[in-house]
N, CA, C and O atoms as a MOPAC input file, in Angstrom:
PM7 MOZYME 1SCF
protein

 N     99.02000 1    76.63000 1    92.31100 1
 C    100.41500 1    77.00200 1    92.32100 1
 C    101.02700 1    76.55400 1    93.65000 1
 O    100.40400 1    76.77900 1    94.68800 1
 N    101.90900 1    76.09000 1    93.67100 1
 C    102.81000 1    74.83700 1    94.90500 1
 C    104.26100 1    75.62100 1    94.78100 1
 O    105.09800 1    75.24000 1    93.96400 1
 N    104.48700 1    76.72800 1    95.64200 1
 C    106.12700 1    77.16100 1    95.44000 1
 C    106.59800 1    76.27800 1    96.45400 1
 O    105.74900 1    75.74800 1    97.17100 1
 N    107.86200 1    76.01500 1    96.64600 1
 C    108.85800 1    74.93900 1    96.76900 1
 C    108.74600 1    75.18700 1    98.11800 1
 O    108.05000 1    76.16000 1    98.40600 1
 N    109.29000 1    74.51300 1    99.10900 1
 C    109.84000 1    75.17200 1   100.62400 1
 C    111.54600 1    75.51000 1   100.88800 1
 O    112.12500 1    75.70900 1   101.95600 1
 N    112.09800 1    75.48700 1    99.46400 1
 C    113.37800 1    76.20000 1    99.75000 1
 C    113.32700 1    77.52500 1    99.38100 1
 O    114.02500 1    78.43600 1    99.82600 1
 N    112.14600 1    77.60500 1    98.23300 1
 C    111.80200 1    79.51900 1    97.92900 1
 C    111.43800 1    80.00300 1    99.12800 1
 O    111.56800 1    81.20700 1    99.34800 1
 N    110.93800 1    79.16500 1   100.06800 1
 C    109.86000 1    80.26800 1   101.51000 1
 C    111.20600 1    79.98800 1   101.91900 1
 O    111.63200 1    81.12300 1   102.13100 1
 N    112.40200 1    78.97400 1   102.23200 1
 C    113.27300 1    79.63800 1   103.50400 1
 C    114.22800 1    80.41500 1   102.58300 1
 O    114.84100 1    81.17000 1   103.33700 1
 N    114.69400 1    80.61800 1   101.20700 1
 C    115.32700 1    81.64800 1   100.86600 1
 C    114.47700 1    82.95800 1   101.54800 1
 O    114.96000 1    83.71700 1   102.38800 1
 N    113.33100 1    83.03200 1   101.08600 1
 C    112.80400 1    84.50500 1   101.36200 1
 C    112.75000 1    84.79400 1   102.69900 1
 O    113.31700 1    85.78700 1   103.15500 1
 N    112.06300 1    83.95300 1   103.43800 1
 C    112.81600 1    84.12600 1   104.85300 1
 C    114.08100 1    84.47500 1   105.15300 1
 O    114.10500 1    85.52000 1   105.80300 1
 N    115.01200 1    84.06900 1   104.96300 1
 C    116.37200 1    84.35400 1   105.51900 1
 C    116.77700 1    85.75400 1   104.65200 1
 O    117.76900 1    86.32300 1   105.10800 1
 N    116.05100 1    86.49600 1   103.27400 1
 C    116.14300 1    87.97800 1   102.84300 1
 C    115.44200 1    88.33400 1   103.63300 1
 O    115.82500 1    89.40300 1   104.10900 1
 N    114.08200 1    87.77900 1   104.27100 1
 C    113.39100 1    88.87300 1   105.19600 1
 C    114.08800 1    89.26300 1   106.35000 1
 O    114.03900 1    90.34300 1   106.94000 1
 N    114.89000 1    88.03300 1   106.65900 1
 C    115.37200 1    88.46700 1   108.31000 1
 C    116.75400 1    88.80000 1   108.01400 1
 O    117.50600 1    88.46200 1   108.92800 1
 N    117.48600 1    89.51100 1   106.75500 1
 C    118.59800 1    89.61800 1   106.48600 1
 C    118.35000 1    91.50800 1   106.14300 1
 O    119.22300 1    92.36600 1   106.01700 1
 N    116.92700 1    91.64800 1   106.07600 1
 C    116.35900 1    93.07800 1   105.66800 1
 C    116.25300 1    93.48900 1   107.19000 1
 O    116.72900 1    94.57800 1   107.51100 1
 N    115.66300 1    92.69600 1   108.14300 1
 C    115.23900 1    93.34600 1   109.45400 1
 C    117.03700 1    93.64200 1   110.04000 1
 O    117.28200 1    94.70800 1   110.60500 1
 N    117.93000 1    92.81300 1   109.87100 1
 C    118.97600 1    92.97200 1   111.02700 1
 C    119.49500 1    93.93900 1   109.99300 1
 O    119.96100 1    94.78000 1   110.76200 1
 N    119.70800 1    94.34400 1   108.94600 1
 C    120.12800 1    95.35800 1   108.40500 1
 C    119.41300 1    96.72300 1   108.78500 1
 O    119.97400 1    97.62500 1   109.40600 1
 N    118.44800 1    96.74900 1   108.45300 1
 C    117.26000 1    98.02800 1   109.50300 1
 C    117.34400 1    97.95400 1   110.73700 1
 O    116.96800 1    98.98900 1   111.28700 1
 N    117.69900 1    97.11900 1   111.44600 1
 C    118.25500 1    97.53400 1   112.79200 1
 C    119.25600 1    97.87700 1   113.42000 1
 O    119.43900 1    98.47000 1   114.48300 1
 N    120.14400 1    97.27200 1   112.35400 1
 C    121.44000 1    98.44800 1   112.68400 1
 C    122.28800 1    99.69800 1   112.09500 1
 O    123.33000 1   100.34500 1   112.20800 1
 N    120.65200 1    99.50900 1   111.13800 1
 C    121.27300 1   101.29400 1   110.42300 1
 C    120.29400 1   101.83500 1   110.86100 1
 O    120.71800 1   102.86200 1   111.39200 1
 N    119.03200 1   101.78200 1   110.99700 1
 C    118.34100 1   102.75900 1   111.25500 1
 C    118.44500 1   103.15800 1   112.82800 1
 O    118.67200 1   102.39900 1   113.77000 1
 N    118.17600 1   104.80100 1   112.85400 1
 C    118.03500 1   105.70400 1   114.40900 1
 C    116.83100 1   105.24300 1   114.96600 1
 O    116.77600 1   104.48200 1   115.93200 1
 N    115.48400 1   105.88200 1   114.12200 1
 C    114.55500 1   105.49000 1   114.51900 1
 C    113.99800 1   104.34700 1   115.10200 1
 O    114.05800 1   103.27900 1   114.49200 1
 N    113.28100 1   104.45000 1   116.57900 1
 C    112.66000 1   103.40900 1   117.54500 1
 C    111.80900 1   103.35700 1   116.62800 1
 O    111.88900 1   102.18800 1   116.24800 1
 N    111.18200 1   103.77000 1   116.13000 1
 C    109.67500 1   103.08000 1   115.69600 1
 C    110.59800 1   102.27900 1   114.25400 1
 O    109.90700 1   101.34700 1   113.84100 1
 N    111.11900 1   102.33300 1   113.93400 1
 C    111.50300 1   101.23500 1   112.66900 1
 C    112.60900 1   100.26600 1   113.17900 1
 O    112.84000 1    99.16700 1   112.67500 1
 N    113.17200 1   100.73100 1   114.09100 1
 C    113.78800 1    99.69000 1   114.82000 1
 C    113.03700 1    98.48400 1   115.10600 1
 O    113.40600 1    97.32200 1   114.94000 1
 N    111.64200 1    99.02500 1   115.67900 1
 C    111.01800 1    98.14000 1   116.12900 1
 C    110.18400 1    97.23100 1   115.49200 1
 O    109.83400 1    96.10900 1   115.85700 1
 N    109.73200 1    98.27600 1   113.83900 1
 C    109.11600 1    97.21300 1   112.88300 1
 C    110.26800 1    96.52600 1   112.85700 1
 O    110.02900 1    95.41400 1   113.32700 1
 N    111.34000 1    96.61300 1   112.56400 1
 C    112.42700 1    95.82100 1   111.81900 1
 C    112.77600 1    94.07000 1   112.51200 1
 O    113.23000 1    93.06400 1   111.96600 1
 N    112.33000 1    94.33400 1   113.87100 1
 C    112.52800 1    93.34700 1   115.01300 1
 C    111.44900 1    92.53600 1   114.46600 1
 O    111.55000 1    91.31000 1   114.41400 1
 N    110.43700 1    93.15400 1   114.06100 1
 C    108.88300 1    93.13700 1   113.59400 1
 C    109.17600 1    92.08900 1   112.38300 1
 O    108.84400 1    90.90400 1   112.35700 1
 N    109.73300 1    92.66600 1   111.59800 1
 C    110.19100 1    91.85800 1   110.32300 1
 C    111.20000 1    90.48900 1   110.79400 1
 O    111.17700 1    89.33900 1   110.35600 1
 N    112.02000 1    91.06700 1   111.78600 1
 C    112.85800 1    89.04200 1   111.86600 1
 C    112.12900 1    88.31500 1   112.30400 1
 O    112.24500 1    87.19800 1   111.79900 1
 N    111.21900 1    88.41000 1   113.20600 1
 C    110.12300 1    87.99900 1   113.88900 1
 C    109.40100 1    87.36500 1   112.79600 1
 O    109.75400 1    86.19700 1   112.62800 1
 N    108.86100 1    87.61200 1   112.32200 1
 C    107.92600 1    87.24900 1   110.80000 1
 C    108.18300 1    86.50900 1   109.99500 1
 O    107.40600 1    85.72500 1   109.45200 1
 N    109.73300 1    86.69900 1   109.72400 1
 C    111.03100 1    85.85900 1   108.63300 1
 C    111.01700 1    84.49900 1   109.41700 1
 O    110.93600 1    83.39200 1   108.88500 1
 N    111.11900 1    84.78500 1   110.93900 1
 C    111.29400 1    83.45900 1   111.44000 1
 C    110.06600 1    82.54700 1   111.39200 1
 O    110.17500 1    81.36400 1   111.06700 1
 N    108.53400 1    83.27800 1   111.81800 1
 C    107.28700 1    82.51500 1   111.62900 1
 C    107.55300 1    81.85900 1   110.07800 1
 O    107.93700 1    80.68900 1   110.08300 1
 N    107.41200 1    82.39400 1   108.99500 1
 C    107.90700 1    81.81000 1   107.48600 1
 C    108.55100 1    80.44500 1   107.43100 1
 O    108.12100 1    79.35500 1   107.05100 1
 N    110.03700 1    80.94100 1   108.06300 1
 C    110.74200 1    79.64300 1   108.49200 1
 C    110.50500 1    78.19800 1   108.69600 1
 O    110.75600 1    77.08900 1   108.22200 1
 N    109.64700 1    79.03900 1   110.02600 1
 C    109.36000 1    77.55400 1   110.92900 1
 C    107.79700 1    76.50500 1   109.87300 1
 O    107.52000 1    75.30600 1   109.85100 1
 N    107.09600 1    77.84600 1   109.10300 1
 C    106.43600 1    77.07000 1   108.58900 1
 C    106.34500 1    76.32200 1   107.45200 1
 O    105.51600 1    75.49900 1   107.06200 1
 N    107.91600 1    77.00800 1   106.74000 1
 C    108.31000 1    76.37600 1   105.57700 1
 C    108.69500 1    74.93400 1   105.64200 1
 O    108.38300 1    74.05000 1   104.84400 1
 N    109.68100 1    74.80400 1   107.10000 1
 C    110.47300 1    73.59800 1   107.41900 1
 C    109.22500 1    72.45500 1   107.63700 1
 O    109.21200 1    71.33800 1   107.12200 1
 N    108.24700 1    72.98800 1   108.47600 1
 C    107.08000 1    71.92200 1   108.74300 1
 C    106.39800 1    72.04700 1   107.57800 1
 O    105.42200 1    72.33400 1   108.27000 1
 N    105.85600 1    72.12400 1   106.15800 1
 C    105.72500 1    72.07000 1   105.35700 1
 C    106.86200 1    70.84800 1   104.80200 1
 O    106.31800 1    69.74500 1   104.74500 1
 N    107.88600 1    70.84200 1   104.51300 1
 C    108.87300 1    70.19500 1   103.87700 1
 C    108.75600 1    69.27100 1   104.82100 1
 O    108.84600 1    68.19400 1   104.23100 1
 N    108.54400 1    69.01000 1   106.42900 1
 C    108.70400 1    67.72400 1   106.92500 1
 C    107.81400 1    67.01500 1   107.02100 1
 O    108.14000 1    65.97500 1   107.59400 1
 N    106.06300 1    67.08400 1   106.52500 1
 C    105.27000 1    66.86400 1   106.36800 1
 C    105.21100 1    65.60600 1   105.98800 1
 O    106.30800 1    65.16900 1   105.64000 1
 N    104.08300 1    64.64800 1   105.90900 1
 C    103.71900 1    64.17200 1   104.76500 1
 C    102.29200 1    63.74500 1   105.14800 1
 O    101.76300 1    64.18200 1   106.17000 1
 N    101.55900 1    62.73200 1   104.16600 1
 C     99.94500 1    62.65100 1   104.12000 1
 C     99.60700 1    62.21200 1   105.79300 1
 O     98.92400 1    62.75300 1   106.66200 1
 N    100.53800 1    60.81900 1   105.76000 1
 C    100.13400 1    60.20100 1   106.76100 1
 C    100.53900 1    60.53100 1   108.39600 1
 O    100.10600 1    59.88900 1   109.35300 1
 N    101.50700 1    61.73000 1   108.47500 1
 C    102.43400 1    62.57600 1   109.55100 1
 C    102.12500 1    63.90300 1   109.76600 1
 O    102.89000 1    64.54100 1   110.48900 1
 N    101.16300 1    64.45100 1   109.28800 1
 C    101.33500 1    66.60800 1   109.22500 1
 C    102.23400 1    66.38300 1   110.84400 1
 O    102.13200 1    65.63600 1   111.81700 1
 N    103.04700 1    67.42400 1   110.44800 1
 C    103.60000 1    68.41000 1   111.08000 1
 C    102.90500 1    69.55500 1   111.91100 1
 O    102.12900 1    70.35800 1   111.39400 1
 N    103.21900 1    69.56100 1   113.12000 1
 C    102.35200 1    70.86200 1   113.26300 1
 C    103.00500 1    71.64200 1   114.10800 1
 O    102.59300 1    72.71500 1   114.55000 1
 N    104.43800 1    70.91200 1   114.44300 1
 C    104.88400 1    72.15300 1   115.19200 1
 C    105.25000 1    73.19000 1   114.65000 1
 O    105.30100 1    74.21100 1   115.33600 1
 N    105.60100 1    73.22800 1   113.29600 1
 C    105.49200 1    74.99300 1   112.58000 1
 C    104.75600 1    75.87700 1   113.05300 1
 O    105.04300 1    76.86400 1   113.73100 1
 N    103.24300 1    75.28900 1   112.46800 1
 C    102.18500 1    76.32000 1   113.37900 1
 C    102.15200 1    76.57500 1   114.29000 1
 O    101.76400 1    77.70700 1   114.58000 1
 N    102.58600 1    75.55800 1   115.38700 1
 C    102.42800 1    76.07200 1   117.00200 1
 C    103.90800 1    77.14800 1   117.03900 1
 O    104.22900 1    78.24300 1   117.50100 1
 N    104.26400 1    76.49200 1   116.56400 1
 C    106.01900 1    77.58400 1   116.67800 1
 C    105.41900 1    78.69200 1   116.34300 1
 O    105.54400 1    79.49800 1   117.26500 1
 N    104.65900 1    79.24200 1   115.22100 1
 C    104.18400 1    80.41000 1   114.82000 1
 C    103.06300 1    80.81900 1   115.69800 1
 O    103.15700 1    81.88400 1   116.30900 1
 N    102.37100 1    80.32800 1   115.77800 1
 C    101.21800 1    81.35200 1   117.05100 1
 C    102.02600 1    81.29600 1   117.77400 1
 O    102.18000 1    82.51800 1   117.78600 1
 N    102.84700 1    80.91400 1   118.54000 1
 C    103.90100 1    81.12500 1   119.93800 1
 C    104.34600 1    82.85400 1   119.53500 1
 O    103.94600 1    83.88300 1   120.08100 1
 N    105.51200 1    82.65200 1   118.14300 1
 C    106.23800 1    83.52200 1   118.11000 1
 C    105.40800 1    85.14700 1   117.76200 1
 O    105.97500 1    86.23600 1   117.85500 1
 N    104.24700 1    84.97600 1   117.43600 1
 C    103.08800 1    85.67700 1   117.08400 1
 C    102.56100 1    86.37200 1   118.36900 1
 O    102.77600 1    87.52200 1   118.75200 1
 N    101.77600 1    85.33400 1   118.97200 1
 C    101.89900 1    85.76900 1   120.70000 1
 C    102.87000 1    86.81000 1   121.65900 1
 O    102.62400 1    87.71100 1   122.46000 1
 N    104.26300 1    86.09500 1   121.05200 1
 C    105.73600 1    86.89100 1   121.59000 1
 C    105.96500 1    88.37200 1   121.20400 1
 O    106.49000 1    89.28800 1   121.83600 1
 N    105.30500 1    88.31500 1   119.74200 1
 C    105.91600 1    89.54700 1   118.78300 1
 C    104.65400 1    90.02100 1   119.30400 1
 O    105.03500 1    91.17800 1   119.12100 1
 N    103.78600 1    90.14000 1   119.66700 1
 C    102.19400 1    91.36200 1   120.34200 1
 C    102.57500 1    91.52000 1   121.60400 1
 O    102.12500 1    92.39600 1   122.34200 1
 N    103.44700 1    90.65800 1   121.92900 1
 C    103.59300 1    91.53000 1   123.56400 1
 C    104.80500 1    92.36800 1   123.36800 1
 O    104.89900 1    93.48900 1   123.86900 1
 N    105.76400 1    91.80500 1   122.61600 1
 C    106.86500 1    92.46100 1   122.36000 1
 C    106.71400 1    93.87500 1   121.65900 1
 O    107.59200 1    94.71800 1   121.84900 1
 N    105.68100 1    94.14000 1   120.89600 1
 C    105.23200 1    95.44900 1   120.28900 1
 C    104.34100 1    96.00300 1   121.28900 1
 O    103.99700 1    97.11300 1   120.88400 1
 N    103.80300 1    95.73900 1   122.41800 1
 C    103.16400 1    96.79400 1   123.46100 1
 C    104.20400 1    97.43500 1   124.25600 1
 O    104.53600 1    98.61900 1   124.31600 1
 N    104.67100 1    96.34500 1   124.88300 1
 C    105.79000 1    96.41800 1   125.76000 1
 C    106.57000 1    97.47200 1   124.58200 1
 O    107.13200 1    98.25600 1   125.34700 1
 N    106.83100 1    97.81500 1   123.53800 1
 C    107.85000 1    98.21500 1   122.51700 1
 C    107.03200 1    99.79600 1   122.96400 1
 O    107.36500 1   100.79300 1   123.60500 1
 N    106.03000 1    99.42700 1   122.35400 1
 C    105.30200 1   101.39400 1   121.82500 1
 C    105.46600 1   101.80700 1   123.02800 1
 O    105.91600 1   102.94800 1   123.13100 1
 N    105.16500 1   101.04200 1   124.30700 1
 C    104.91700 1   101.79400 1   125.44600 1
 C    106.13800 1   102.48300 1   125.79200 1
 O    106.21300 1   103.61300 1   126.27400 1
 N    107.14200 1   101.65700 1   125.48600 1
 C    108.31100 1   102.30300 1   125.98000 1
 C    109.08100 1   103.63400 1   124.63500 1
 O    110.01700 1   104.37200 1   124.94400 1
 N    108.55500 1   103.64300 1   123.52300 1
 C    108.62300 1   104.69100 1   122.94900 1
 C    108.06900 1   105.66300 1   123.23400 1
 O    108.56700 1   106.78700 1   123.17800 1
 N    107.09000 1   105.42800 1   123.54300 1
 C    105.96800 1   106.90900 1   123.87300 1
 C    106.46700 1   107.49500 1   125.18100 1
 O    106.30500 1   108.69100 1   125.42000 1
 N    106.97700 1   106.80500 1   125.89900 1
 C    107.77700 1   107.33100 1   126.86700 1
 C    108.73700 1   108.34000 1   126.79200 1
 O    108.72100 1   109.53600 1   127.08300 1
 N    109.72000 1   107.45600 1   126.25900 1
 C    110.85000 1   108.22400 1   125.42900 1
 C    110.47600 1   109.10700 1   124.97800 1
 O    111.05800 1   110.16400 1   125.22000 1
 N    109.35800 1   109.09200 1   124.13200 1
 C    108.87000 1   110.86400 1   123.40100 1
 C    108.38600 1   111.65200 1   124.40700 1
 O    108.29700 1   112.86700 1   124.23300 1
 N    108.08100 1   111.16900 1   125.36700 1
 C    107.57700 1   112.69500 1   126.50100 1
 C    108.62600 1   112.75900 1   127.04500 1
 O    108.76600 1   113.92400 1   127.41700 1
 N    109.20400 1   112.35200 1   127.23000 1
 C    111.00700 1   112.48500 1   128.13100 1
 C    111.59400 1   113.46700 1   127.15300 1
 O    111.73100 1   114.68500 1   127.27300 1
 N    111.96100 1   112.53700 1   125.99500 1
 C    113.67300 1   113.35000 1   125.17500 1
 C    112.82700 1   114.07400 1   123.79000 1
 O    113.50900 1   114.51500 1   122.86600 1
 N    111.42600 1   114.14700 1   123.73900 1
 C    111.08500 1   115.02300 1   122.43500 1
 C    111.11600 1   114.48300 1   121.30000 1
 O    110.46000 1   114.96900 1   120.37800 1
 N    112.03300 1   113.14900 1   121.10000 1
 C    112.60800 1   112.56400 1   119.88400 1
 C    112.49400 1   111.28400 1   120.24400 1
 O    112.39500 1   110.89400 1   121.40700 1
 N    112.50700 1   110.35300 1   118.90700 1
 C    112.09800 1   109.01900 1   118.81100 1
 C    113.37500 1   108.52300 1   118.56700 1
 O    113.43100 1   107.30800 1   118.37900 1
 N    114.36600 1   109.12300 1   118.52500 1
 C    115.65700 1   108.27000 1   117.76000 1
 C    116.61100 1   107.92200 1   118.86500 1
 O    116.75300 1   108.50300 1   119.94000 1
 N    117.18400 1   106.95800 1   118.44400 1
 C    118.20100 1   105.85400 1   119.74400 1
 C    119.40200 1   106.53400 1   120.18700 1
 O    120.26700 1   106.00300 1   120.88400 1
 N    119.42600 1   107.66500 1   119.78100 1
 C    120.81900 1   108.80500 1   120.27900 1
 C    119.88100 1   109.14200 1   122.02900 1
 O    120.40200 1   109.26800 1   123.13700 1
 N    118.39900 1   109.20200 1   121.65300 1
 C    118.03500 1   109.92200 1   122.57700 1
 C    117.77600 1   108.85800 1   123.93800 1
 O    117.57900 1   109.09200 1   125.13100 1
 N    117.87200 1   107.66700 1   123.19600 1
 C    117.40200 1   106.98000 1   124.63700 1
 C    118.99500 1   106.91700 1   125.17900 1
 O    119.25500 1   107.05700 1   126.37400 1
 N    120.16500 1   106.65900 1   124.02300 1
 C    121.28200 1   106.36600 1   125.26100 1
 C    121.74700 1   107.90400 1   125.78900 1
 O    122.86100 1   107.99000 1   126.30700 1
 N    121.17000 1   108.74900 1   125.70600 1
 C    122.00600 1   109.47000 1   126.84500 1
 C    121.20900 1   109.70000 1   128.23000 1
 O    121.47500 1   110.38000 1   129.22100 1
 N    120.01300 1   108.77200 1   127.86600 1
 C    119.21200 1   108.76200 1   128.87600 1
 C    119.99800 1   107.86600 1   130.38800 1
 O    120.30500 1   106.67600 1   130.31400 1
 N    120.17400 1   108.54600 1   131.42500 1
 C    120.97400 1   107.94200 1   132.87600 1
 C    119.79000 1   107.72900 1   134.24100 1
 O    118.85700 1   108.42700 1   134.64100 1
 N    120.26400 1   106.64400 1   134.60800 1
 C    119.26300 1   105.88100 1   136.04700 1
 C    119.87500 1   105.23000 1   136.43300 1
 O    119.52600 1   104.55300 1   137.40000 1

C-alpha cells in the first residue's frame, strides 16, 4: 500500500491545525504542551512527505529525515525544558493551568 504524499501533507497540516487549536483553547500546561507536541510532529510528517515527493531512484532525498531527527532532537529538549518548568509551577501556584502562571510577577 503506497498512500500519495499529498494525503501525508493534508494530514499534516489537520495535525498541526489540531495542535494550534489545543493551544489556544486549552488552560492546561500539560496539554498545551502535548499540543506544541503535536505541531512539532505535523511538521516532522511534512518535511518527510515533501522529501518523499522530491525523491527519485537515482537522487533520495534526505533532507526530510535530517529535518526530522533535528526537529525530534528540538521537541526532547523542548519537553524537558517544558515539564521542568511545569512542575515548578505546580509547587509554586498548586495548579497546572495558564491563569496560574500569568499572575505569576518577577
Amino acid at each position: 500500500m503506497n498512500v500519495p504524499s499529498e494525503h501525508l501533507l493534508y494530514l499534516s497540516a489537520g495535525l498541526f491545525a489540531l495542535g494550534v487549536l489545543g493551544f489556544l483553547v486549552r488552560r492546561n500546561v500539560i496539554v498545551v504542551l502535548m499540543c506544541v507536541e503535536l505541531m512539532l510532529n505535523a511538521a516532522n510528517l511534512a518535511f518527510l512527505a515533501a522529501s518523499r515527493q522530491h525523491s527519485t531512484a537515482d537522487h533520495p532525498a534526505l533532507q526530510g529525515p535530517v529535518f526530522a531527527i533535528f526537529v525530534i532532537t528540538v521537541a526532547a529538549a523542548e519537553a524537558a525544558v517544558g515539564l521542568a518548568l511545569i512542575i515548578a509551577l505546580y509547587r509554586l501556584k498548586q495548579s497546572a493551568e495558564t491563569d496560574a502562571a500569568a499572575e505569576m510577577k518577577g
